[in-house]
C-alpha positions in Angstrom: 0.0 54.0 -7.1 -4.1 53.6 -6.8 -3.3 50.5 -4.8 -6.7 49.1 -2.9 -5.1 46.4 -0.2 -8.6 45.7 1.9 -12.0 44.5 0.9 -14.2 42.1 1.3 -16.6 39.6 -0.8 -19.3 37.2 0.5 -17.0 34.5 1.2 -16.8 36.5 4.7 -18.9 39.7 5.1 -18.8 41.5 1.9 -22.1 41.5 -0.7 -20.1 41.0 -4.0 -18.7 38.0 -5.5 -14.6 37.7 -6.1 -14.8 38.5 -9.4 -17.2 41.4 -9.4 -14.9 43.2 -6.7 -12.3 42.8 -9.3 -14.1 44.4 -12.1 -14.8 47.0 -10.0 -11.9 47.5 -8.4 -10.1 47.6 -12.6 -13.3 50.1 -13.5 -12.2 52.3 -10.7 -8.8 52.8 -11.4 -7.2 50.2 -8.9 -3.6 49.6 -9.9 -3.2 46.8 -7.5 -5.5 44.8 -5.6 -5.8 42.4 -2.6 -9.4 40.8 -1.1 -9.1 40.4 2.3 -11.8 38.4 3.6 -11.7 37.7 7.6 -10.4 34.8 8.9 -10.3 33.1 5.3 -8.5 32.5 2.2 -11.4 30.8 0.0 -11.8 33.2 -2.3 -8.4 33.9 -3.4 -8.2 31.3 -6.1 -11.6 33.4 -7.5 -9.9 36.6 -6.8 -6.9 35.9 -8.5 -8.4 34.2 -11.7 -10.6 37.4 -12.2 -8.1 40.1 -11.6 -5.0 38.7 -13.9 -7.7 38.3 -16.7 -8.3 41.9 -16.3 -4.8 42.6 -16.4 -5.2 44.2 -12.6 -2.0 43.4 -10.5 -2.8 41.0 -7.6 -1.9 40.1 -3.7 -3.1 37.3 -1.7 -4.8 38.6 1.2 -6.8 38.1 4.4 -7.6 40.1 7.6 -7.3 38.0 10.7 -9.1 38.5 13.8 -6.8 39.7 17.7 -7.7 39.8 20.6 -5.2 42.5 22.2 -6.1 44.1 25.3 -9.3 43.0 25.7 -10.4 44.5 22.4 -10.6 42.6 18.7 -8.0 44.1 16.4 -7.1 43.0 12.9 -4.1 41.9 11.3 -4.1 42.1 7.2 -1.7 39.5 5.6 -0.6 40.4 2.2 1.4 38.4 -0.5 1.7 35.2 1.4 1.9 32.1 0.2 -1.4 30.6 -0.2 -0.8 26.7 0.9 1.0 27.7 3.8 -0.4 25.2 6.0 0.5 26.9 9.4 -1.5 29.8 8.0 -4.4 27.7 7.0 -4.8 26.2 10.2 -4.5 29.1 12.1 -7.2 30.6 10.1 -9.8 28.0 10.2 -9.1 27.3 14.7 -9.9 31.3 14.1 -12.9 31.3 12.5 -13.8 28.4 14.8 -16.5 29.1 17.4 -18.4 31.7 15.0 -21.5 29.7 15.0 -21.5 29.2 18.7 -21.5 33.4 19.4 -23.5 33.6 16.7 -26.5 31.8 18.6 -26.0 33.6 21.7 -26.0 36.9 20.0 -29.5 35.5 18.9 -30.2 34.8 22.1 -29.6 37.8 23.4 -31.6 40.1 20.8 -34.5 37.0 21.8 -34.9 38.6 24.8 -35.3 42.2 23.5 -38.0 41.2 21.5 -36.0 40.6 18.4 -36.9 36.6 17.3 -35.2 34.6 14.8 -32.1 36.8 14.3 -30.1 33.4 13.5 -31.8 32.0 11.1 -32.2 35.8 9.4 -28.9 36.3 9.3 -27.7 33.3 8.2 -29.9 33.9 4.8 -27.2 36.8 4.1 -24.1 34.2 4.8 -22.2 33.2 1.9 -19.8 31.1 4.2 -21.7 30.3 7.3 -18.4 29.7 9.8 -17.7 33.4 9.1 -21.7 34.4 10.2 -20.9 37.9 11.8 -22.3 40.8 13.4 -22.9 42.4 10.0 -25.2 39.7 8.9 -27.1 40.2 11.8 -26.9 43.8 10.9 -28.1 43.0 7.4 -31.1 41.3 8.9 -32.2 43.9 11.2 -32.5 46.8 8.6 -34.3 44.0 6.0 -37.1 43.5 8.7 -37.2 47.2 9.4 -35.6 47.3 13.4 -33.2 49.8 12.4 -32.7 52.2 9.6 -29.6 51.6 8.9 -26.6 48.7 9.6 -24.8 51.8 11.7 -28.0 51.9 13.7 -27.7 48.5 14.2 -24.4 48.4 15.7 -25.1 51.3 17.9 -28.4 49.7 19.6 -27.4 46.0 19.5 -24.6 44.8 18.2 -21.8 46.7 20.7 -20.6 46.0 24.2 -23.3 47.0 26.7 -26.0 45.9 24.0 -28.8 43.0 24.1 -27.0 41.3 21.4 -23.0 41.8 21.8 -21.1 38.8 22.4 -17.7 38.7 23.1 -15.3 36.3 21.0 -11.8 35.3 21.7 -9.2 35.5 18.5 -6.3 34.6 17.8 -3.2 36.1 19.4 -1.0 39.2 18.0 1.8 37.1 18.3 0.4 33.8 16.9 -1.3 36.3 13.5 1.6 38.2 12.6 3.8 34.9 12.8 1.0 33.0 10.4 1.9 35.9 8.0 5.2 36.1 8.1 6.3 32.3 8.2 4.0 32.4 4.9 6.2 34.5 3.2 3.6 37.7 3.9 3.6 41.0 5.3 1.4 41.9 8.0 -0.2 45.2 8.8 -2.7 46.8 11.1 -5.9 47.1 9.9 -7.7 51.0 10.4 -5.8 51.9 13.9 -8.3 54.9 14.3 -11.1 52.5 14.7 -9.7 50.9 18.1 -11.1 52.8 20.9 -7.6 52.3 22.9 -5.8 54.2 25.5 -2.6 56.5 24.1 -0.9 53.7 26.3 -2.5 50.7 24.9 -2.3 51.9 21.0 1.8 52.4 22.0 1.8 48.9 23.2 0.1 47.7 20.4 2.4 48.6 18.2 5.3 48.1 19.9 4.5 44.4 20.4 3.4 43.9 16.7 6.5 45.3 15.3 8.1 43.0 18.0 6.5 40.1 16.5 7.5 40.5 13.1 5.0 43.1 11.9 6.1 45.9 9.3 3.0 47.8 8.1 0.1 49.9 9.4 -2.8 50.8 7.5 -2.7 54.7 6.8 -5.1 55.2 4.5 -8.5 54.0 4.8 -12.3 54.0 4.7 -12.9 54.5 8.1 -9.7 57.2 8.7 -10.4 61.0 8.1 -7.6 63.6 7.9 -6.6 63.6 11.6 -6.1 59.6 11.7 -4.0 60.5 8.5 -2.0 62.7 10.0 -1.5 60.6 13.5 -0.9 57.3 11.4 2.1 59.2 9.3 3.5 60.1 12.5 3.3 56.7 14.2 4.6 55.0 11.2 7.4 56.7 10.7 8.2 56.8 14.4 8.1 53.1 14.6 9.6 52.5 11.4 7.4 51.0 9.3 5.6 50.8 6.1 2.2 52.2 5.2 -0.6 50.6 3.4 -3.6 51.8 1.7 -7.3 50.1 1.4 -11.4 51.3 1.3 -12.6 48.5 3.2 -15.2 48.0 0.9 -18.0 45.8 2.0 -20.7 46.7 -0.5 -21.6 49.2 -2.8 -24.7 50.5 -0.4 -23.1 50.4 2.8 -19.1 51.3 2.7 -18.3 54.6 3.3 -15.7 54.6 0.6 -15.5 53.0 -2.7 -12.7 50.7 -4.3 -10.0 52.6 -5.7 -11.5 56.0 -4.8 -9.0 56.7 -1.5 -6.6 59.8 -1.0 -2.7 59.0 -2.2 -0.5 58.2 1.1 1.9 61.0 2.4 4.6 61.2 0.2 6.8 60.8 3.3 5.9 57.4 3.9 7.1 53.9 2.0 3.9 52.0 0.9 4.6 48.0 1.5 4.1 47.7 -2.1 7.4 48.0 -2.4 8.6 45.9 -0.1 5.8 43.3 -2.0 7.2 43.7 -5.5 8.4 40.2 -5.8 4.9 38.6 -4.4 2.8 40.7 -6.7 1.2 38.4 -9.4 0.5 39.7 -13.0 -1.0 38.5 -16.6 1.8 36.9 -18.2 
C-alpha cells in the first residue's frame, strides 16, 4: 500500500495548507494518509474534510516532541481519537514554552550579527506557539544569510551554534501513553536521524515498547538504504510494526515527495493493519 503516515502543514512547520497536502498526497498516488503536525492536532478537522472528499483513506495524526537522553526524539500518534482530552492537554503543556526559546534563539543570532530573527520568523508562522527552528531557517535564507535552510541548521540553528536553544519535551513515557490511552498507535519517528549511541538507540527502544509503543518508522524521507536495512532488523527484533512517511514539509525544501517513498520490506507488518478499524473513509 502507497501509505504516506508523516507530513506536515503550516498549522506547525509545513508551507501548505491541510487541504492542499491532501490533494497532493491523492495526485501522487497516496492510498492512505495522515498529517502529522508537531505538537498539535488543529488541523485534523481540515485534513480530514479534504481527504474523504477526495476519496483518500484517512488517520488522525500528530508527531510529538521527547526529550530521551538528553536529545529530542519524536513520537507519531496515529488513529487516535481526536477529543481525547488527556492527549489534548498533553499536547498544548508540550508546545508550551515555544515562544520563550524562540526569543532566546533570537537572542542568540543578535549577538552574531543576525537582528530581528523573531520577528522574521514569526512572518513564516501559521500557528505562532509552534514558532520553530525552521521558521527561523526560513528567514535566514529569505534575507540571504544562508543559501539554503540545511545551511542554516548547520551554522546556527544546532548545539554549539549562536542560535541553538535547548527545549525540554514531554517524556517517552508520558507521549506514548497520550497515544495509546487515545485509542492510537505510537511510533518512532526517522530513528536514523538521532545521533545516539548503539547503547542509547537499544534503550530507546526498549523503553518505548515498554511503555506501550508498537511501531517504528522504517521508511522515510530522511532514511537511505542502510537505515532501511538496520530499521528491518530492529523491528523485527523487537517485535514491532513498521510504518512508512516522506516527511514532507514543502514542495522546495523536503527531500522526498508525498506518496513517492520505496514499499517497506515485505518482511515486516506495516501498522496499517493493526489500524484498520481507525482508518476513516468516504461513505
Amino acid at each position: 500500500m502507497n501509505a504516506d503516515l508523516h507530513c506536515h502543514s503550516v498549522v506547525s512547520d509545513g508551507t501548505l495548507e491541510p487541504e492542499a497536502l491532501a490533494a497532493r498526497a491523492k495526485a501522487n498516488g497516496v492510498e492512505l494518509w495522515a498529517l502529522t503536525d508537531h505538537d498539535e492536532i488543529g488541523g485534523q478537522q481540515r485534513a480530514r474534510d479534504a481527504a474523504l472528499a477526495l476519496d483518500l483513506p484517512w488517520l488522525s495524526g500528530t508527531e510529538i516532541s521527547v526529550t530521551f537522553a538528553g536529545i529530542t526524539v519524536h513520537i507519531v500518534g496515529l488513529g487516535f481519537d481526536l477529543d481525547d482530552a488527556a492527549l489534548v492537554a498533553g499536547l498544548a503543556a508540550t508546545r508550551g514554552g515555544r515562544r520563550e526559546r524562540a526569543i532566546e534563539m533570537s537572542e542568540g543570532l543578535a549577538k552574531f550579527g543576525i537582528k530581528g530573527a523573531y520577528e522574521g520568523a514569526l512572518k513564516y508562522v501559521g500557528n505562532p506557539e509552534l514558532i520553530s527552528r525552521t521558521h527561523f531557517a526560513r528567514h535566514l535564507v529569505e534575507t540571504g544569510v544562508c543559501a539554503d535552510t540545511q545551511e542554516v541548521f548547520r551554522r546556527y540553528l544546532v548545539e554549539g551554534k549562536p542560535g541553538f536553544v535547548p527545549h525540554r519535551w514531554a517524556t517517552l513515557g508520558n507521549a506514548v501513553r497520550w497515544i495509546t490511552q487515545a485509542g492510537g498507535l505510537a511510533v518512532i519517528a526517522h530513528p536514523g536521524r538521532y545521533k545516539f549511541s548503539p547503547t542509547e538507540e537499544y534503550a530507546l527502544f526498549t523503553e518505548f515498547k515498554a511503555h506501550g509503543g508498537l511501531g517504528v518508522e522504517v521508511v522515510t524521507g530522511s532514511h537511505g538504504a542502510a537505515d532501511y536495512l538496520k530499521y528491518t532488523d530492529m523491528t523485527l527484533e523487537f517485535g514491532l510494526l513498521a510504518s512508512r512517511g516522506s516527511d514532507f514539509h514543502s514542495p522546495d525544501e523536503s527531500r522526498t515527495d508525498l506518496g513517492r517513498l520505496p514499499e517497506l520490506p515485505g518482511q515486516l507488518t506495516p501498522v496499517w493493519q493493526a489500524l484498520a478499524h481507525r482508518v476513516q473513509r468516504r461513505s
